[in-house]
C-alpha positions as CSV (number, residue, x, y, z in Angstrom):
1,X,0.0,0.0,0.0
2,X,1.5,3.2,-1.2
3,X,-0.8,6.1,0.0
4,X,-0.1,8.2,-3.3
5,X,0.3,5.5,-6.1
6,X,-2.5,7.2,-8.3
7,X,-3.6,10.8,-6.3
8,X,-3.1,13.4,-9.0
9,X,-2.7,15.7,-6.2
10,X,-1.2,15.9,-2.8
11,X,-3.1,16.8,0.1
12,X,0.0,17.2,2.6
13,X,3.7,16.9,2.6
14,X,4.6,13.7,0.8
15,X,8.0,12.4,-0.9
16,X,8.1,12.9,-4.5
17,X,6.1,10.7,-7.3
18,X,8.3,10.0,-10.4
19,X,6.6,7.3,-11.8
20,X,3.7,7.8,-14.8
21,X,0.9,5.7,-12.7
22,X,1.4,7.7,-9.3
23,X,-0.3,10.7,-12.1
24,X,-3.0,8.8,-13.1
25,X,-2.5,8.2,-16.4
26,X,-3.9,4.6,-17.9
27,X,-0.8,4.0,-20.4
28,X,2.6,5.2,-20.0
29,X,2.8,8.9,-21.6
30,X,5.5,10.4,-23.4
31,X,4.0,13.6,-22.5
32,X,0.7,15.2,-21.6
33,X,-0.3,18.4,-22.3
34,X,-3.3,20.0,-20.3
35,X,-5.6,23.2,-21.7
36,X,-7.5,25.2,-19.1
37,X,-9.9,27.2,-20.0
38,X,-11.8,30.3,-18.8
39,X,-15.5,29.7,-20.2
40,X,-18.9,32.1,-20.1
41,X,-21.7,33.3,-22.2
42,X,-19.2,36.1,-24.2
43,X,-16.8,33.2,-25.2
44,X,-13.3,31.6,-24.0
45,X,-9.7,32.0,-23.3
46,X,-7.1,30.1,-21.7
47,X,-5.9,30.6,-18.1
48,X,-3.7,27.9,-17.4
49,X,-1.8,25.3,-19.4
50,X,0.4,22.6,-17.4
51,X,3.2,19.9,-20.0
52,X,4.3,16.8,-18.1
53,X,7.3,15.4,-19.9
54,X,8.3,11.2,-19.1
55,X,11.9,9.7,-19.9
56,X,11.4,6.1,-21.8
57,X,12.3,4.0,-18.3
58,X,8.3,6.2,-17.5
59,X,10.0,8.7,-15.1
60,X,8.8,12.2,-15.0
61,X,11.5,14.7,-16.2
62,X,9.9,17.8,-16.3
63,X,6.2,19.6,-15.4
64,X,5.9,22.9,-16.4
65,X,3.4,25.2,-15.7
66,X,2.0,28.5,-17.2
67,X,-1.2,31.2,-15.7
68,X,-2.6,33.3,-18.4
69,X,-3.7,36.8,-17.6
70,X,-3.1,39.5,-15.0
71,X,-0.9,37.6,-13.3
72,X,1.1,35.7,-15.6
73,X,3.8,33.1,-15.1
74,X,5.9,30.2,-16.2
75,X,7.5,28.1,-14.0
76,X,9.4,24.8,-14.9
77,X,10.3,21.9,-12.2
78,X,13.1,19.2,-13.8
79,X,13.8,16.0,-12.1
80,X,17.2,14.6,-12.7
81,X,17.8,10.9,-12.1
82,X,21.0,9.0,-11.0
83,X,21.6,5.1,-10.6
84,X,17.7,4.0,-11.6
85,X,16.5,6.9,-8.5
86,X,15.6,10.1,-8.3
87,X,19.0,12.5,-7.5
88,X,17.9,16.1,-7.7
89,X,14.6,18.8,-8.7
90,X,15.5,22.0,-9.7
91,X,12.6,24.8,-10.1
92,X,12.9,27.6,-12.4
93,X,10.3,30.6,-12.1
94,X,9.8,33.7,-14.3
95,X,9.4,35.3,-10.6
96,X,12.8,34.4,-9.5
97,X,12.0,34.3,-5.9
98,X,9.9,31.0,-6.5
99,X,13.2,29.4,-7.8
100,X,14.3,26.3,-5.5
101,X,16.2,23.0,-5.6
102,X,16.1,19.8,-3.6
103,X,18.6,16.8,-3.3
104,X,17.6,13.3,-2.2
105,X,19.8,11.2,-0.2
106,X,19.2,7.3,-0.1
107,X,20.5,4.5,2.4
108,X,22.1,1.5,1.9
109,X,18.5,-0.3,1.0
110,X,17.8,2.4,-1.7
111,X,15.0,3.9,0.9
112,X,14.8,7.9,0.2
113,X,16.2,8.9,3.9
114,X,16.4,13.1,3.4
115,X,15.7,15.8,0.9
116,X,17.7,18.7,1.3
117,X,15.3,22.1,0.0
118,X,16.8,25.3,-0.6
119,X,15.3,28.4,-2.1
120,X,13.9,31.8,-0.9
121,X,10.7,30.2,0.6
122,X,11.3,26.6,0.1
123,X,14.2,26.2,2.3
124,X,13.9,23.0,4.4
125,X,14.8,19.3,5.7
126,X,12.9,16.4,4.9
127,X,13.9,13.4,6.7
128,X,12.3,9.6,6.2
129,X,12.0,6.5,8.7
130,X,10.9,3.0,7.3
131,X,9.4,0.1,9.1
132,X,11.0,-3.2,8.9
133,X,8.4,-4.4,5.6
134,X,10.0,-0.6,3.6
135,X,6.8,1.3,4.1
136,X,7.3,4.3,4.9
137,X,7.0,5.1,9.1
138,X,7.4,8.9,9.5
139,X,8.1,11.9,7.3
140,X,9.6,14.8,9.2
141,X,9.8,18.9,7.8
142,X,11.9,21.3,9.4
143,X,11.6,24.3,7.6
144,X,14.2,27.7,8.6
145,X,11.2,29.3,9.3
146,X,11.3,27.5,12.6
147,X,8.5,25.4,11.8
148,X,8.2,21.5,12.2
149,X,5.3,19.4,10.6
150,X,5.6,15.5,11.3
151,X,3.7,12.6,9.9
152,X,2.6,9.2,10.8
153,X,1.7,6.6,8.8
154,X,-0.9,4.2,9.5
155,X,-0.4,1.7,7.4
156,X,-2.7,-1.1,9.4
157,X,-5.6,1.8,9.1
158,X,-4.5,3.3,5.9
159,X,-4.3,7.1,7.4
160,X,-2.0,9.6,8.1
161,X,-1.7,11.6,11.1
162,X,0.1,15.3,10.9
163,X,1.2,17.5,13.3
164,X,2.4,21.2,12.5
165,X,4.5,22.8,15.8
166,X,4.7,26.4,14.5
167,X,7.2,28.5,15.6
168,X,5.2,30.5,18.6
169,X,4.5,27.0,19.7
170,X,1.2,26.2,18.6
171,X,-0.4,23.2,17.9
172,X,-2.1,22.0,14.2
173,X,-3.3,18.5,14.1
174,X,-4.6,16.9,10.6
175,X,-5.7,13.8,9.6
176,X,-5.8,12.3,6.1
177,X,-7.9,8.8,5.8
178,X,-7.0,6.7,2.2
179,X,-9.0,4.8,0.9
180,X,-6.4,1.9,-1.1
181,X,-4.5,4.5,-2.6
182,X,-6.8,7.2,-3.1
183,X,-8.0,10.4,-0.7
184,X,-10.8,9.5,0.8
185,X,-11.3,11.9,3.6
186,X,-9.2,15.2,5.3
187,X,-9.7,17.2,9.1
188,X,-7.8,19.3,10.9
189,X,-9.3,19.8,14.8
190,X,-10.2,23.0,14.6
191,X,-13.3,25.0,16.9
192,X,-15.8,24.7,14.3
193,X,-14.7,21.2,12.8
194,X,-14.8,20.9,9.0
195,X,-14.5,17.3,7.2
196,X,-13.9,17.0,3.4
197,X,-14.7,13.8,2.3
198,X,-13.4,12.5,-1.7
199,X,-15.7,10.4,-3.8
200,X,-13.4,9.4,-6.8
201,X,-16.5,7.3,-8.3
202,X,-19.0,10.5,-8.6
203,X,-16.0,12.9,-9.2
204,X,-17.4,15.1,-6.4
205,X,-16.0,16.7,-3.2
206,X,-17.7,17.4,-0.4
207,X,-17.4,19.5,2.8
208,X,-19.4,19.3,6.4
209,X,-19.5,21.1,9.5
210,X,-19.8,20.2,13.0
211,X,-18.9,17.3,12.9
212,X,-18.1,15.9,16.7
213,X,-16.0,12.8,16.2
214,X,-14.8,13.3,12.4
215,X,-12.0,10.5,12.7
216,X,-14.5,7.6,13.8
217,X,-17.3,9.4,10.9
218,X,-14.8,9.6,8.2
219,X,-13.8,5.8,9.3
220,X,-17.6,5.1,9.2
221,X,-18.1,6.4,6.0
222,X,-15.1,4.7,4.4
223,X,-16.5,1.5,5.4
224,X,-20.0,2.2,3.8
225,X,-18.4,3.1,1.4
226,X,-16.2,-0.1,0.6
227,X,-19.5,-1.9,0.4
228,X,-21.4,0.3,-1.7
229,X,-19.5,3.0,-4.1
230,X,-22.6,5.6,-4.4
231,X,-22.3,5.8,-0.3
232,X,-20.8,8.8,0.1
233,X,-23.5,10.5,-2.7
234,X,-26.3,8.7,-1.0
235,X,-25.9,10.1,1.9
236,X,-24.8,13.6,1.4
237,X,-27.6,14.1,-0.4
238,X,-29.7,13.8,2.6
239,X,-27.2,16.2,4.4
240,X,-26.3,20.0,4.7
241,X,-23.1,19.1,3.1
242,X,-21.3,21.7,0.4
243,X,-19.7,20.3,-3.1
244,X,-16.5,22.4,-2.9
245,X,-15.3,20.5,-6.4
246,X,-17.2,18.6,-9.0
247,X,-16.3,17.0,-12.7
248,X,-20.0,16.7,-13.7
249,X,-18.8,15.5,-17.0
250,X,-15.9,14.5,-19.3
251,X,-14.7,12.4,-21.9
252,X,-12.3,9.1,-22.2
253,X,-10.1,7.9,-25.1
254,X,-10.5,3.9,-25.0
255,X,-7.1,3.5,-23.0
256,X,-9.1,5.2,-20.5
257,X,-7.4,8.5,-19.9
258,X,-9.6,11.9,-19.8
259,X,-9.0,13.8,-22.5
260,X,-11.8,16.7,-21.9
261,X,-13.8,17.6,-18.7
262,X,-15.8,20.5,-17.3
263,X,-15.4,21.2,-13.8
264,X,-16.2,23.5,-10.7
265,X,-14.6,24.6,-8.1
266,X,-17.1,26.1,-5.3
267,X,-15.0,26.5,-2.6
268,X,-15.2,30.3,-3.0
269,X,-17.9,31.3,-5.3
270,X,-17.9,29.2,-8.3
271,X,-15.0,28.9,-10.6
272,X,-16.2,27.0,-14.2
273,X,-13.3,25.5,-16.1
274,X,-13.1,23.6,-19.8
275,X,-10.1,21.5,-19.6
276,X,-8.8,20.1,-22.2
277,X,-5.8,17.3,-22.4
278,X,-3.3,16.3,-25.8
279,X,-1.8,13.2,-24.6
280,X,1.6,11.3,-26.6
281,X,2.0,8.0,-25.4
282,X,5.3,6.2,-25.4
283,X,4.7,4.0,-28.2
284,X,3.9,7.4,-30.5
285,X,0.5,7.0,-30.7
286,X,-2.0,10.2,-30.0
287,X,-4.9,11.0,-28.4
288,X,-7.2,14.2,-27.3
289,X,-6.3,17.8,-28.4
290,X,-5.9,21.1,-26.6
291,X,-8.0,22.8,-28.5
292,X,-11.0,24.4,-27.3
293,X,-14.0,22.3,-28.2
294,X,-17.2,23.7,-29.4
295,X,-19.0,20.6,-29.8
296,X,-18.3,18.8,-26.4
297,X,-19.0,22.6,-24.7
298,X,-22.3,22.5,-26.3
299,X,-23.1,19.1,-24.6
300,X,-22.4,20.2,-21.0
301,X,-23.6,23.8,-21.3
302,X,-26.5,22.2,-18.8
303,X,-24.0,22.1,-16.1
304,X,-23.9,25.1,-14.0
């Protein structure tokens, strides 16, 4: 069990992926390129576009990253490999304060042991502890801010317990609850508790209040939902519960990859995106474009 093997993104502090599955794709990529778009009822434009670039072993090499607009950027994070693992990232910015690096430092048994950060706010210490079976124990960040976050693995449970000592001293406790290798459900104790659960079947996140005991209801709910996959939209339903992110729709090649979605992200407001994805996989062949499409916007134009 590998706690990220197939999360397209991280929810906490977490050693790097490398490896083309741990980014979801359903055949190894060459490259991917993803088209975000900015849609309403005067037309489109693009806001974001993200390139992830794989050596032939299937090893990320490069992810880079450009916002449209106001507040334009480019950025460019390469990872550069050594003996079969993962040596150094380097990230390069168009604002040069955001530039960093990191080095990784193995043990004897290949196990990734430290990651050295440096970099104008990225300047930190990772260290690693294994159990005797190579799972990763612990995960420890000092940062030079004076801050300390350290996490536990549960690997019996399948969650992850953080805790953030700030620098004054105060205490930030989180929890993250998998679900195989997927996010099922997130906390932090707070005053007025706030649980985000992850259905990955319905594409649909959902946040709830008040919730007294949210480690024994998120383990509840993971258990429905093992034995029925439409649990967590069955019941939310029937709840004061908020979608903070929704795919209502999108479209597969037949190796099984999206290659166009609409989605929403209600957190604050309601942010509608078209997102399109060109995908070249390592044998050469194609699939998708990132090209605004017309026809497949037409088609989900019910969605609001």
């Amino acid at each position: 069990m590998g706690f990220f093997v197939s999360a397209q993104d991280y929810h906490h502090i977490s050693p790097p992926k490398t490896y083309w599955k741990s980014y979801g794709f359903q055949k190894q990529p060459d490259h991917a390129k993803i088209a975000y778009y900015k849609s309403d009822s005067l037309g489109y434009e693009p806001v974001m576009a993200e390139v992830y670039s794989f050596n032939k072993e299937g090893y990320i090499i490069q992810k880079y990253t450009r916002i449209y607009g106001k507040f334009a950027s480019e950025s460019a994070k390469n990872y550069l490999y050594k003996n079969g693992v993962l040596d150094s990232t380097t990230t390069k910015a168009s604002a040069e304060n955001f530039n960093s690096s990191q080095k990784m430092q193995y043990d004897a048994q290949g196990n990734l042991i430290k990651i050295t950060s440096t970099g104008k706010y990225a300047t930190y210490t990772d260290t690693f502890t294994y159990d005797d079976g190579g799972l990763i124990q612990t995960m420890t960040r000092r940062n030079a801010t004076g801050s300390k976050t350290f996490l536990e693995f549960v690997h019996k449970n399948n969650y992850i317990k953080e805790t953030t000592t700030e620098k004054s001293g105060r205490i930030i406790e989180s929890c993250y609850v998998y679900e195989g290798d997927e996010i099922f459900a997130k906390f932090t104790i707070t005053k007025k508790q706030r649980i985000t659960f992850y259905d990955k079947i319905q594409r649909i996140e959902y946040e709830l209040e008040a919730i007294e005991n949210p480690f024994e209801y998120a383990m509840k709910m993971r258990t429905a939902y093992q034995k029925n996959n439409k649990a967590l939209a069955e019941t939310f339903q029937k709840t004061a519960s908020k979608v903070a992110f929704e795919i209502p729709a999108e479209a597969r090649n037949e190796q099984g990859d999206w290659i166009k979605r609409i989605q929403f992200d209600r957190r604050f407001g309601t942010q509608k995106r078209m997102v399109f994805q060109y995908l070249k996989y390592a044998d050469g062949t194609e699939s998708g474009s990132t090209e605004y499409d017309l026809i497949f916007d037409m088609k989900v134009k019910h969605y609001k």
